[in-house]
MARKOLTI-333270 format. One line per 8 residues: number of its first residue (from 1); their letters; for each residue x, y, z of C-alpha. Coordinates in Angstrom, 3 decimals. Layout:
NUM> A> X,Y,Z | ...
//
This chain:
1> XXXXXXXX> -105.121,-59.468,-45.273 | -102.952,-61.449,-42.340 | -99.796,-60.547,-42.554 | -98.138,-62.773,-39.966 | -99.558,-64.685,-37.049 | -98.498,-66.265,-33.473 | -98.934,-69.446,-31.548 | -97.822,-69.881,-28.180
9> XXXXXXXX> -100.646,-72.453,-26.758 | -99.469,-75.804,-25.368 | -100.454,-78.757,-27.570 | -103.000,-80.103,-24.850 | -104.949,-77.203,-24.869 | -104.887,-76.566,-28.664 | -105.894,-80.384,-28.553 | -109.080,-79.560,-25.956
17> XXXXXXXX> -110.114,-76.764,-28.029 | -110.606,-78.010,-31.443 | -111.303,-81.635,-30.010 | -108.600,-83.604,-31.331 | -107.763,-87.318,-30.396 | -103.809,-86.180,-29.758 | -101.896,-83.638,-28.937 | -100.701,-82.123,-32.220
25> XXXXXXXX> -96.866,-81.370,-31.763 | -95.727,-77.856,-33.295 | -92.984,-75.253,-32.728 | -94.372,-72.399,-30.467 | -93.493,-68.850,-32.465 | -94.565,-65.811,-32.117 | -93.649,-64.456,-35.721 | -95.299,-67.097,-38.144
33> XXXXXXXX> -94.875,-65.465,-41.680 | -96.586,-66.812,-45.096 | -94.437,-69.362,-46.829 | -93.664,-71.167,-43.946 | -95.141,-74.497,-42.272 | -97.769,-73.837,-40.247 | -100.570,-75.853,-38.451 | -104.065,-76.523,-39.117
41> XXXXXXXX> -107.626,-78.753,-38.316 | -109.083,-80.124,-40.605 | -111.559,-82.933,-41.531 | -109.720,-86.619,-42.956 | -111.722,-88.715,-44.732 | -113.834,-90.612,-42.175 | -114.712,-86.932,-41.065 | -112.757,-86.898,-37.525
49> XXXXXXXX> -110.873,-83.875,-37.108 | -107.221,-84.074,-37.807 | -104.156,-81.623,-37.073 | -102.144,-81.415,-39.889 | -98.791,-79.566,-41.221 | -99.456,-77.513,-44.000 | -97.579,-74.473,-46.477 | -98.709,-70.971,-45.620
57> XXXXXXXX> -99.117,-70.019,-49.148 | -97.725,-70.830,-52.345 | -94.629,-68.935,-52.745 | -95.479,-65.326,-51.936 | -99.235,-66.150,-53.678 | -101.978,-67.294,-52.151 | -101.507,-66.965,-48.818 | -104.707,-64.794,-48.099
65> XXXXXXXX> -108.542,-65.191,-50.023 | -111.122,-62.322,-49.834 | -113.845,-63.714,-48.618 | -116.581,-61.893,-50.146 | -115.346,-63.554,-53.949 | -113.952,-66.886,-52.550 | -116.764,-68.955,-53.521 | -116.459,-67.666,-56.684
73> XXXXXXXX> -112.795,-67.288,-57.699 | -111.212,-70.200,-60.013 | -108.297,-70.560,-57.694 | -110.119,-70.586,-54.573 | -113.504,-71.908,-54.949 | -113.173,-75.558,-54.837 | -110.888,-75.595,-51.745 | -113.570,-73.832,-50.386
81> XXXXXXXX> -116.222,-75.931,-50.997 | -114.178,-78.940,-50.391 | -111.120,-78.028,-47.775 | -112.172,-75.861,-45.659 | -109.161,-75.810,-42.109 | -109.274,-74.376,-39.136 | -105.765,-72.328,-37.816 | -105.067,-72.402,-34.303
89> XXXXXXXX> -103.594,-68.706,-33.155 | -103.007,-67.049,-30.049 | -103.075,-63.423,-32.077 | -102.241,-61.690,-34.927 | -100.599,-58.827,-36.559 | -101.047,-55.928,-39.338 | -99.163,-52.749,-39.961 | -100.497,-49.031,-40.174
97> XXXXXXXX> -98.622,-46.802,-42.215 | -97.206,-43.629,-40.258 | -94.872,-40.848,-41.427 | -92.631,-43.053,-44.152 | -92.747,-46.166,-41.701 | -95.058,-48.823,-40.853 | -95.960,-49.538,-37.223 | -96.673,-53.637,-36.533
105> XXXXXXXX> -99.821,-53.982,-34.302 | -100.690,-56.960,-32.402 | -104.607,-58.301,-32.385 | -106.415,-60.851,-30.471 | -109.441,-61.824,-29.131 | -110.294,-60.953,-25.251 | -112.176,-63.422,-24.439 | -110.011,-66.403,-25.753
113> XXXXXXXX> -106.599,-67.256,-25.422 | -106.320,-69.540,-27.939 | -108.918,-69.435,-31.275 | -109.254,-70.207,-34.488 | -108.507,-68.475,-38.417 | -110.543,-69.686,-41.143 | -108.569,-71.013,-43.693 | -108.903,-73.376,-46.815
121> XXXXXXXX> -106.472,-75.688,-48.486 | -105.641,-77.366,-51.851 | -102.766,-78.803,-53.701 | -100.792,-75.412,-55.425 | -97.425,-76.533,-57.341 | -97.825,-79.986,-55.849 | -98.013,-78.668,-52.562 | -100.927,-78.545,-50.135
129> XXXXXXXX> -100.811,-75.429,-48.974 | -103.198,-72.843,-46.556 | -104.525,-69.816,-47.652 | -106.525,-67.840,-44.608 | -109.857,-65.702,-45.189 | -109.638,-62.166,-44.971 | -113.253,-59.761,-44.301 | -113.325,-56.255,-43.883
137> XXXXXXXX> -112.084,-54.926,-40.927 | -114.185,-53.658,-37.800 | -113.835,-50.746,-36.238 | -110.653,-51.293,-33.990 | -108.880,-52.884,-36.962 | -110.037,-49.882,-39.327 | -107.504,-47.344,-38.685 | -105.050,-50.317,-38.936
145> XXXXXXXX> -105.612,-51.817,-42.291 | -108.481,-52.471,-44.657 | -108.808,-56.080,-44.214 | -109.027,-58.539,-41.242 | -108.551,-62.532,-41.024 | -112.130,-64.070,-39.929 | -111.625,-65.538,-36.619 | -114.182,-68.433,-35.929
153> XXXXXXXX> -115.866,-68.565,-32.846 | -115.610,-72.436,-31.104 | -119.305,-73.077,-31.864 | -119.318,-72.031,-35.553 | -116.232,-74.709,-36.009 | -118.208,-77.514,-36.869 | -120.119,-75.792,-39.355 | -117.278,-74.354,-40.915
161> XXXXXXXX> -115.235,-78.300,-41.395 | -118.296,-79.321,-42.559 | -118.122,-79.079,-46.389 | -122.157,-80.733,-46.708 | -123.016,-76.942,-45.392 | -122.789,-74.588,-48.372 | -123.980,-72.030,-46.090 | -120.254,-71.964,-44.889
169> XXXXXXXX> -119.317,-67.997,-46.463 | -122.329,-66.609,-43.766 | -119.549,-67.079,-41.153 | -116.710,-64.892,-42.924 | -117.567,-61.590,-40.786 | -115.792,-58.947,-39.185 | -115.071,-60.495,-35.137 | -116.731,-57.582,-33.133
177> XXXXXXXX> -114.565,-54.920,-32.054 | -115.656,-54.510,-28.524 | -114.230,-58.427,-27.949 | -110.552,-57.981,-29.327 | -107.745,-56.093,-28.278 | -104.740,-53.800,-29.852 | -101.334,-52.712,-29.060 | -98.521,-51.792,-30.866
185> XXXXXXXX> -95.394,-53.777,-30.755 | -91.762,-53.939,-31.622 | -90.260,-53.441,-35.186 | -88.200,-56.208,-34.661 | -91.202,-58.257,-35.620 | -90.543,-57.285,-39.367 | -87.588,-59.516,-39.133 | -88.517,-63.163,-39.803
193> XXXXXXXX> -85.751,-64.255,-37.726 | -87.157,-62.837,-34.264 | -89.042,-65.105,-32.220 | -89.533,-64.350,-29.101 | -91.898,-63.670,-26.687 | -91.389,-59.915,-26.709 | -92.281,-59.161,-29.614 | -96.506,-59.471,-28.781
201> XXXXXXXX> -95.322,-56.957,-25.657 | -96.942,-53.255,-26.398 | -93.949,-50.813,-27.463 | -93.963,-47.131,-27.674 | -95.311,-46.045,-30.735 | -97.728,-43.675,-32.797 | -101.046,-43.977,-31.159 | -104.084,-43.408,-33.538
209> XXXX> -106.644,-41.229,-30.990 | -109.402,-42.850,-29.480 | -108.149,-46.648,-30.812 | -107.226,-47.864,-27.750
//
């Protein structure tokens, strides 16, 4: 799964990346939890790529979609033929379970500052709302948790938007383990309310051997 996510790009360079017309305004946070507003790219209807405002979820449902059934599942599998997003995310966390506790981790990629989730949308309770695709983790993640979001690499984004390709579930993959990197971070992160940028700073905490 994705628990909770983090943005702290400025708008020009989210704009750059995923090759919008405009700026897209949004809040900077750095503890972006399911349920909540959050931002995404996706494809209007004369197929330019558009930044839009959309539900993380629907209600506590529905904010994550395995990948390896989405195609398949009633609530999932038209959005994904039909509304497939792009998230914008500067990293992301998970939590490992350690003597009666659990430890938030942060994740990102090393060799981007700014990249994308693969997500999918469609109207739930008369809301459109995101869900993001989850894979199986790699080998960094592993000792973490037992599922990872698929990150999109900037070339694959044009075949993922693109819902004529219905080659589109090839992409959901583990991101390879040698480009990301891990740390574990402050508890305060399991409170909604903190946002700030110290919670993505590394905090003492129980190490797994050999993970970092």
């Amino acid at each position: 799964m994705c628990g909770r996510y983090e943005i702290h790009a400025h708008p020009e360079v989210v704009a750059m990346q995923f090759a919008l017309g405009a700026a897209p305004e949004f809040k900077k946070s750095y503890n972006i939890c399911p349920g909540g507003e959050i931002l995404t790219v996706r494809l209007d209807r004369e197929g330019q790529r558009v930044a839009r405002h959309n539900r993380w979820g629907s209600g506590s449902r529905l904010a994550n979609a395995r990948g390896e059934t989405v195609a398949e599942r009633p609530a999932f599998r038209e959005a994904f033929r039909r509304w497939r997003c792009l998230v914008p995310a500067s990293g992301f966390y998970e939590w490992q379970a350690v003597a009666r506790r659990k430890q938030p981790w942060h994740f990102r990629p090393t060799d981007a500052e700014l990249f994308a989730l693969a997500g999918i949308t469609a109207i739930w309770n008369g809301i459109r709302s995101v869900s993001l695709i989850t894979t199986e983790p790699n080998v960094l993640m592993a000792p973490i948790h037992d599922r990872m979001p698929v990150i999109l690499k900037p070339e694959d984004y044009a075949e993922w938007l693109d819902t004529s390709n219905h080659d589109a579930q090839a992409l959901i993959r583990p991101y390879p383990a040698e480009r990301m990197a891990a740390r574990p971070v402050s508890m305060r992160v399991n409170q909604p309310e903190n946002d700030d940028p110290e919670l993505i700073e590394e905090t003492k905490g129980p190490l797994q051997r050999g993970l970092l």
